[in-house]
C-alpha positions as CSV (number, residue, x, y, z in Angstrom):
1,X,146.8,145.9,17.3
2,X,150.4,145.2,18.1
3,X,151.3,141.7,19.3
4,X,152.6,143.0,23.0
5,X,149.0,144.4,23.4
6,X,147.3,140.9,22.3
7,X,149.7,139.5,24.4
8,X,149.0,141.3,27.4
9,X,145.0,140.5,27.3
10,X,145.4,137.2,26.9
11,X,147.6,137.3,30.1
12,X,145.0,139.2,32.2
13,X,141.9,137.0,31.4
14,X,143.6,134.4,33.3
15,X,144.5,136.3,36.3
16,X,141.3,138.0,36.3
17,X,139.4,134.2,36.4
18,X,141.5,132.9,39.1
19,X,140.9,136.0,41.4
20,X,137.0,135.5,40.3
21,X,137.3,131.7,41.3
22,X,139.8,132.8,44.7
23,X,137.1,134.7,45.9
24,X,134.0,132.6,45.6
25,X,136.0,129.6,47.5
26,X,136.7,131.9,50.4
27,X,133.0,132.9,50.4
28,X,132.0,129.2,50.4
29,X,134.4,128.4,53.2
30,X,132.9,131.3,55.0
31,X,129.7,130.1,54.7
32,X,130.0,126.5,55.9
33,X,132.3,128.1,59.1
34,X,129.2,130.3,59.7
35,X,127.0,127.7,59.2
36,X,129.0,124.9,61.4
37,X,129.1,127.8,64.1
38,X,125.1,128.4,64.3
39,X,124.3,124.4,64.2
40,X,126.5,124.6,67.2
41,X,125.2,127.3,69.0
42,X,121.5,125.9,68.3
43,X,122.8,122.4,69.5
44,X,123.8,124.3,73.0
45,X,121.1,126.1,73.3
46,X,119.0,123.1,72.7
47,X,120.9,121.4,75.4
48,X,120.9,123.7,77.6
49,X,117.4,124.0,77.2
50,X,116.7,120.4,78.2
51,X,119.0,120.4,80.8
52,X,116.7,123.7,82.7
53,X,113.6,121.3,81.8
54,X,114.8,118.2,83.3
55,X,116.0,120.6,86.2
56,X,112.3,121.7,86.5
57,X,111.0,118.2,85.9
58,X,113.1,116.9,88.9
59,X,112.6,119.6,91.1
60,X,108.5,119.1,90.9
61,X,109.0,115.5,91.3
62,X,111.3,115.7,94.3
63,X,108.4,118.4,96.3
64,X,105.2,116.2,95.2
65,X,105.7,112.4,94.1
66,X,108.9,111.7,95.1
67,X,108.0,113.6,99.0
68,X,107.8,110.9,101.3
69,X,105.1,111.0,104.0
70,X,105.0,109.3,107.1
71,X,102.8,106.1,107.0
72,X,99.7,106.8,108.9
73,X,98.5,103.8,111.8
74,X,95.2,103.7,113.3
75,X,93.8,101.2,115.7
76,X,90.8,99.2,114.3
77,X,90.2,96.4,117.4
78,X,91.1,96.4,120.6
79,X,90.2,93.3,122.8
80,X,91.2,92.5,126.0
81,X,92.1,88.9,127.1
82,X,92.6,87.5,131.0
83,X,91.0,87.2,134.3
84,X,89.9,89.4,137.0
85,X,93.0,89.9,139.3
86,X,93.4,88.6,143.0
87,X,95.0,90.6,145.4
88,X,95.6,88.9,149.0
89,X,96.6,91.1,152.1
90,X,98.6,91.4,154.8
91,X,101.6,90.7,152.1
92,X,100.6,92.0,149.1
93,X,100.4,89.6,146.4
94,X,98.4,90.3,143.0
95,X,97.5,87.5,140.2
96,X,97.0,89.0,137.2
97,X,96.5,87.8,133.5
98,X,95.9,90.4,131.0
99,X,96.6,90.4,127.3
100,X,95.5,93.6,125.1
101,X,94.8,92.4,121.4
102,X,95.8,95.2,118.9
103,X,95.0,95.4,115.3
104,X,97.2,97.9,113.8
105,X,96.4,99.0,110.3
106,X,99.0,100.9,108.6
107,X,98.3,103.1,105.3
108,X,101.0,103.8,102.9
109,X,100.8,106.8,102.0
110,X,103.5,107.4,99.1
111,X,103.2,106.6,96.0
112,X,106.1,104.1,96.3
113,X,106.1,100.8,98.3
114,X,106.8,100.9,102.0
115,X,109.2,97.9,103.1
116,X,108.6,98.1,106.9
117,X,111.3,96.2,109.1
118,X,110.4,94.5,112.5
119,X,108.4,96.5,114.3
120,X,107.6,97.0,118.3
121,X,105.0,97.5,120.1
122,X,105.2,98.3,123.8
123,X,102.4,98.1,126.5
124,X,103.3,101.0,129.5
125,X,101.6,101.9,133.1
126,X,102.0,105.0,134.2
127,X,105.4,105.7,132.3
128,X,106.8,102.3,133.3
129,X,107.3,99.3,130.6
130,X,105.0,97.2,131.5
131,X,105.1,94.4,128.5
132,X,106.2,94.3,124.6
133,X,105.9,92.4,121.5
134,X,108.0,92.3,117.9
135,X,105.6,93.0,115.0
136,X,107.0,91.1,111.4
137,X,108.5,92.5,109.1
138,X,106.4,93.6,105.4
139,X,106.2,94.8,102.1
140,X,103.0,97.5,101.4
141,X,102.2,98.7,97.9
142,X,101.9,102.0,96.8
143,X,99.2,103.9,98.3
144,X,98.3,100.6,99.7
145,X,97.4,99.2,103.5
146,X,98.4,96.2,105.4
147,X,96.9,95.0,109.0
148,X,99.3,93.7,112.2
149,X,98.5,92.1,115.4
150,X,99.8,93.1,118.2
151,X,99.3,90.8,121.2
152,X,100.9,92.7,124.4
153,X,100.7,90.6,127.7
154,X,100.8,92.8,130.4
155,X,103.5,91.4,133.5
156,X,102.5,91.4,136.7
157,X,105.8,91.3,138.4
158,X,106.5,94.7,136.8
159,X,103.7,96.5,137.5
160,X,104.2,95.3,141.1
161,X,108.2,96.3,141.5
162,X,107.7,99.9,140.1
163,X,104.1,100.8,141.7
164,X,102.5,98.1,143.4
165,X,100.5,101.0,145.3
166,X,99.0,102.9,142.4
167,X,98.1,99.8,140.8
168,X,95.8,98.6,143.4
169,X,94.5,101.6,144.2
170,X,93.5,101.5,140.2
171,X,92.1,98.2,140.7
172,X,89.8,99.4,143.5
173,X,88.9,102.5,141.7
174,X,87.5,100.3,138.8
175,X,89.7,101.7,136.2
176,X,93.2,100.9,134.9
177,X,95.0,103.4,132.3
178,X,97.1,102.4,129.8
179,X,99.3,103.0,126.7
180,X,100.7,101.3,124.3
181,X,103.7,102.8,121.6
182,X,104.1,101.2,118.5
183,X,107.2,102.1,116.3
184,X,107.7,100.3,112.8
185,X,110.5,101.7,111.0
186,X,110.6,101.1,107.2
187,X,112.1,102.8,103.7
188,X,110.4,103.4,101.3
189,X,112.0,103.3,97.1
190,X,111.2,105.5,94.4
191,X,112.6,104.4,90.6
192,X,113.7,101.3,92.6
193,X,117.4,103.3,93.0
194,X,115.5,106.8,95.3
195,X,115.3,105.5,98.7
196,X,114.5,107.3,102.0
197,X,113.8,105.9,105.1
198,X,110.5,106.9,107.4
199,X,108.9,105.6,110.3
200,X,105.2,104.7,110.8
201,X,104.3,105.4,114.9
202,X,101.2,105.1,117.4
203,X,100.5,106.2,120.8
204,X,97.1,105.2,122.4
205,X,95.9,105.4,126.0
206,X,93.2,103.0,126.9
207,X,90.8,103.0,129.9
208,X,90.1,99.4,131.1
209,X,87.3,98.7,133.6
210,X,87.4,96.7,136.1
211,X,86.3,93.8,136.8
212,X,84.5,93.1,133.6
213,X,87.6,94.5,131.5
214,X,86.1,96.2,129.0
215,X,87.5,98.5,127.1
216,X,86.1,101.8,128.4
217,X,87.9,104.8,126.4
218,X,90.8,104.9,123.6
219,X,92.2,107.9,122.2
220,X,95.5,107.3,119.5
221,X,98.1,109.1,118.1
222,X,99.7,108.8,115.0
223,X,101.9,112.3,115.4
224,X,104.1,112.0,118.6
């Protein structure tokens, strides 16, 4: 074998073992963009993934637990206080002293606490304001229950100014009608950051009979 020929062989092994090791490092470098590129796509779909959950999660939440309800009232006592009225003729002139003693309990009916503000409670004849009270301010628990009183007086001169007539033909009927409306306003807070303001109301019309004062009839409201 000549010396070009030797020469030549010993030039090619070389070459051919840095093409060999050429290739393989692009491979590798191939591999670990491939790689990089499916950890990535598994960490979006994975994201993406929770994001659709927590969607679902919140979604659930806000159309059962977090759904806010109206508190619901109910009347458990009425009483009434006062003395049989005196009406003197020819000039008309009617002494009256009646005070109707509520006991409002309100149920909370969320399953978050119910902060109510002041309340009222107004004490009506016939359509016409005839008395009214401030109820205090509270905190109910979750799915909890609290009692107010609600002492309405009724006023005399009122009744007397707007239908004086009505009112004693009432009296010597035997029966007096009345209602009472009783708006406490609130919020209630979900998380302690979710708050959303309701309203807990009562209508009742009462039959009083007269002259005992009894309370004859009651029928309440809680949806007005």
């Amino acid at each position: 074998m000549s010396e070009l020929e030797f020469s030549s062989k010993q030039n090619t092994k070389p070459m051919t073992e840095n093409t060999s090791s050429s290739e393989q490092h692009v491979v590798v470098v191939s591999q670990k963009k491939m790689k990089k590129k499916r950890n990535c796509l598994i960490f979006i779909a994975v994201t993406m993934a929770l994001v659709v959950v927590l969607a679902i999660t919140i979604i659930i939440l806000a159309f059962t637990l977090f759904k806010t309800k109206d508190p619901k009232t109910e009347i458990v006592s009425a009483t009434l206080e006062g003395i049989s009225p005196k009406i003197t003729f020819p000039a008309i002139n009617i002494q009256l002293n009646i005070t109707l003693d509520l006991k409002i309990r309100i149920q909370n009916k969320n399953h978050a606490s119910f902060k109510h503000q002041e309340g009222t409670s107004v004490l009506l004849y016939k359509g016409i304001e005839v008395g009214q009270t401030d109820l205090f301010p509270g905190l109910i628990p979750s799915m909890g229950s609290e009692t107010l009183r609600s002492r309405l007086t009724l006023e005399a001169d009122k009744v007397v100014s707007h239908n004086v007539t009505g009112f004693v033909a009432d009296l010597m009927a035997g029966e007096i009608t009345m209602n009472t409306f009783t708006v406490i306003p609130g919020r209630v807070s979900f998380l302690g950051f979710i708050k959303k303001h309701i309203v807990a109301k009562n209508n009742c019309e009462f039959t009083i009979a007269v002259p005992d004062f009894k309370i004859q009839n009651q029928v309440c409201k809680t949806k007005i």
